[in-house]
C-alpha positions in Angstrom: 2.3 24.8 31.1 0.6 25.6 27.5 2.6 24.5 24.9 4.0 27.4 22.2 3.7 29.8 25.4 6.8 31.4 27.2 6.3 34.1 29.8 9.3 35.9 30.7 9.8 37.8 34.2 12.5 40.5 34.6 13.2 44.3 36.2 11.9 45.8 33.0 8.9 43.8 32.2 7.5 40.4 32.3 6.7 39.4 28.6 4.1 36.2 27.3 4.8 35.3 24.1 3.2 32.9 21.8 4.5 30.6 18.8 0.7 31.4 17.3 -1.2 34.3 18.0 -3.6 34.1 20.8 -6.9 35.3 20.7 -7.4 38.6 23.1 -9.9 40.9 25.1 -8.8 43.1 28.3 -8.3 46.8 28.6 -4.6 47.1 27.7 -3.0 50.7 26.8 -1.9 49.2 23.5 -3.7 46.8 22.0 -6.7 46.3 23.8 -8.9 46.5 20.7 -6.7 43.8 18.9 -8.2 40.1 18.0 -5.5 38.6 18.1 -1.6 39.2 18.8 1.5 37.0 19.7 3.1 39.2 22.0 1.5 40.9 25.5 4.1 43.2 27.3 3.6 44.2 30.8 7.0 47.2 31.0 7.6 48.5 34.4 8.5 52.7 35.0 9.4 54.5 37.3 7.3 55.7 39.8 6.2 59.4 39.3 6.6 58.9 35.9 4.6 61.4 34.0 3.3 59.2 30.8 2.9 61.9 28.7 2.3 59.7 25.9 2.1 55.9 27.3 1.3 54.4 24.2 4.3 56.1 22.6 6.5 55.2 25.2 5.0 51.0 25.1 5.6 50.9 21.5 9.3 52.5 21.7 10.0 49.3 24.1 8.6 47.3 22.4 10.8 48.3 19.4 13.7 47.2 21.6 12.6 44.1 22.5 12.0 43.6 18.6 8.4 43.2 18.8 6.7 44.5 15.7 2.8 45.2 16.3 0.1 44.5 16.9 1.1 43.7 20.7 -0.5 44.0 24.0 1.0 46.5 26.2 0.5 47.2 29.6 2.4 49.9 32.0 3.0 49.7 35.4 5.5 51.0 38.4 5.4 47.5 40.1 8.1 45.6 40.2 8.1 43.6 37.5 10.3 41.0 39.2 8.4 40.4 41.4 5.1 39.4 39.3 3.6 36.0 40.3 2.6 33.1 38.2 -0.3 31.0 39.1 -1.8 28.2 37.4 -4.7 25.3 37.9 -6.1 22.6 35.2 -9.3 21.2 35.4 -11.4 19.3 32.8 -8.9 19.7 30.4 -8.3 23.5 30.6 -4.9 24.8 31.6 -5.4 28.5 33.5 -2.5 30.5 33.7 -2.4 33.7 35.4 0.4 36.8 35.8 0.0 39.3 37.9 1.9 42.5 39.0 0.6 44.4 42.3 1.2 48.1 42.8 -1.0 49.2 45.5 0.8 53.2 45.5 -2.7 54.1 45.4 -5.6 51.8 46.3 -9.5 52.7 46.1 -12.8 51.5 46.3 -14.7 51.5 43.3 -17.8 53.7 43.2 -16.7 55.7 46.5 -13.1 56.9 46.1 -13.5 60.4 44.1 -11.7 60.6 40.6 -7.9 61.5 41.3 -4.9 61.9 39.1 -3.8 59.0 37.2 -0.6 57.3 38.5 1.1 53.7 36.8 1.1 52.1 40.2 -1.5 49.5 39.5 -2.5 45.7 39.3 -2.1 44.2 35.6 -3.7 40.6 35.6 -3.1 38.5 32.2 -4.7 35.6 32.0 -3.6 32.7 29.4 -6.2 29.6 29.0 -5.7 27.1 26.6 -9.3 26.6 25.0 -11.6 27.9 22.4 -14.3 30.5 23.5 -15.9 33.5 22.2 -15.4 36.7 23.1 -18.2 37.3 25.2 -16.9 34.2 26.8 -14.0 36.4 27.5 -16.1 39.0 28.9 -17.2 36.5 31.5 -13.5 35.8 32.3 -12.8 39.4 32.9 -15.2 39.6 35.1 -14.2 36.6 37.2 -10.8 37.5 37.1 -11.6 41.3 39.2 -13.7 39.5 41.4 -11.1 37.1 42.1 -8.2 40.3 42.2 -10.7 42.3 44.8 -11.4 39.0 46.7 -7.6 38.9 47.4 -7.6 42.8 48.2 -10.4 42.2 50.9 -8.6 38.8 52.3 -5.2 41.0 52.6 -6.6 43.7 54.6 -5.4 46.6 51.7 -7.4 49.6 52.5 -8.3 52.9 50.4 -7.0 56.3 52.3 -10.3 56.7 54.0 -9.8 53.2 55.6 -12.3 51.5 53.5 -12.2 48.2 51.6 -9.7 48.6 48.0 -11.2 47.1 45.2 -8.1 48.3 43.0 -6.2 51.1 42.3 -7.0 53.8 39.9 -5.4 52.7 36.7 -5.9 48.3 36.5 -6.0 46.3 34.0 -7.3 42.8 32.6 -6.3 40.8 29.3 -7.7 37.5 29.0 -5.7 35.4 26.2 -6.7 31.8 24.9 -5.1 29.7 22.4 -8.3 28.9 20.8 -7.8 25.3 20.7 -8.7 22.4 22.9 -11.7 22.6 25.0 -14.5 24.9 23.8 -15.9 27.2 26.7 -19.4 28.6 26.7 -19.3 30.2 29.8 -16.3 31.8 32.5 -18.0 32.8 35.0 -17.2 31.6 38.9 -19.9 28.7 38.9 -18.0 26.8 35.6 -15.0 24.4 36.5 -13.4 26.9 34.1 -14.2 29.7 35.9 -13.3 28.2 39.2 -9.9 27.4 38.2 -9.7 31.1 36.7 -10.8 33.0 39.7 -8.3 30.6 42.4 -5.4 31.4 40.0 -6.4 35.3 40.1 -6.6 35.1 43.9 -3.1 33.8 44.4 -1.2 35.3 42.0 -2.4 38.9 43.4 -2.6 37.5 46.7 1.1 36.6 46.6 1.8 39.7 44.6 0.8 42.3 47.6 3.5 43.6 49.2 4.6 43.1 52.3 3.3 46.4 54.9 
């Protein structure tokens, strides 16, 4: 659906790469720093595994995928298989979006105490094909976890205490855009952008959640 893009979906990772390097913000465990990279990894592990050192362990698989750095990599004990795809065009912008949905331990945000870290979690990426800033970006993060806790609330997922899950303890967002085509001001919900953004985040998660 954006041309030079692949995404590839498998038992050990779903992997988007890029012919040119795409232009990135999110809160990755490798890579989230990075302006730009080609590559964004999302590798599946076990569940209970330790991640002594997940940055050590992304870039080892990496390595055997022959990506070189800098790439994005994300962690998670989802199944990778079963990540969902979404997309939605409007105006000219193409909004992808590829989620995975671990929900070993969801919370609400701001009332769930602070508890041990664990890689069962939501990973959104989310691929545009446009030109924007990266406080533009900013705005799409934002967009895209309103969009991931809208589908939380409209599935019924609960924190232990029975209230509301916003997430899990360890999610994560990367926005990526091609920086070409349409330039983009603004992401937030109220934008056509935005819009398409925010339906793609709600059915890709929403689809993701497994069944209880």
């Amino acid at each position: 659906m954006i041309a030079g893009v692949e995404i590839d979906v498998g038992p050990d990772a779903t992997w988007v790469r890029s012919a040119a390097p795409l232009r990135v913000l999110g809160s990755a465990v490798v890579g989230g720093g990075l302006d730009a990279a080609r590559h964004l990894v999302n590798m599946r592990v076990p569940e209970g595994h330790r991640c002594v050192d997940p940055a050590g362990d992304l870039r080892d698989f990496a390595e055997r995928l022959g990506i070189a750095e800098p790439f994005v990599g994300l962690m998670t004990a989802a199944r990778t298989e079963d990540a969902r795809i979404a997309w939605e065009e409007a105006d000219g912008v193409r909004v992808g979006v590829l989620a995975t949905v671990g929900l070993g331990m969801p919370v609400a945000a701001g009332l769930t105490p602070p508890v041990a870290w664990q890689p069962s979690t939501i990973n959104v990426v989310v691929l545009l094909d446009a030109a924007m800033e990266r406080a533009t970006a900013v705005n799409g993060v934002i967009t895209a976890t309103e969009a991931k806790v809208g589908a939380l609330v409209e599935a019924g997922i609960a924190s232990a205490d029975g209230t509301p899950a916003t997430g899990t303890v360890t999610d994560a967002v990367v926005v990526a855009w091609t920086g070409r085509g349409p330039i983009l001001p603004y992401l937030g919900s109220g934008t056509m952008a935005g819009w398409c953004l925010a339906k793609a985040v709600r059915r890709a998660v929403g689809q993701g959640i497994p069944s209880r």
